[in-house]
C-alpha positions, 0 to 999 in steps of 0.5 A: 487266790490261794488260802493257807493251811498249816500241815505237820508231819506226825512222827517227826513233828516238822511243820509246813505251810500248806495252800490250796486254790488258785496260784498266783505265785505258780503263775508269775514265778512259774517253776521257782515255786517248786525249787522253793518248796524243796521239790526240786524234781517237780521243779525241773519237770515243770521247766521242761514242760513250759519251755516246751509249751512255750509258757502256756503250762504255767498259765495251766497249772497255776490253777492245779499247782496247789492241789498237787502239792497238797497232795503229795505232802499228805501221800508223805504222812502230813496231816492238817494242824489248823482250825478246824474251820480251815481243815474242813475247808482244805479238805473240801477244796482238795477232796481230801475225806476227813479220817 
């Protein structure tokens, strides 16, 4: 099950919800969960790859989609803005050294 972690980008102050682990969304939402997220290019990429996998790289990535996303909003400059307890957590979970 995915966990939440709160992430916030330090020159512009947005804030976002970040999750990391297993996504359940991602398995039965498939590549909505991008659109939803504002990835709209990830969100087309993945509906080529599961119609031409027939449906089987959902069930794939729903075990990475999570630590990718993650990643790419940590590239973009968001850093963790959460307990420390949880921070430590995303940070292991996502390999992720702390700075």
């Amino acid at each position: 099950m995915a966990k939440k972690v709160a992430l916030i980008h330090p020159q512009t102050g947005l804030m976002k919800s970040g999750y990391y682990g297993f996504s359940w969304t991602f398995l039965f939402f498939g590549w909505l969960v991008p659109v939803f997220r504002g990835e709209l290019f990830v969100a087309l990429l993945h509906m080529v790859i599961t119609v031409a996998t027939l449906g089987i790289w959902q069930l794939v990535i729903a075990f990475l989609y999570n630590k990718q996303y993650m990643t790419r909003m940590l590239e973009k400059g968001y850093v963790f803005n959460d307990t420390e307890q949880v921070n430590e957590e995303a940070r292991h979970k996502i390999g992720v050294a702390k700075l």
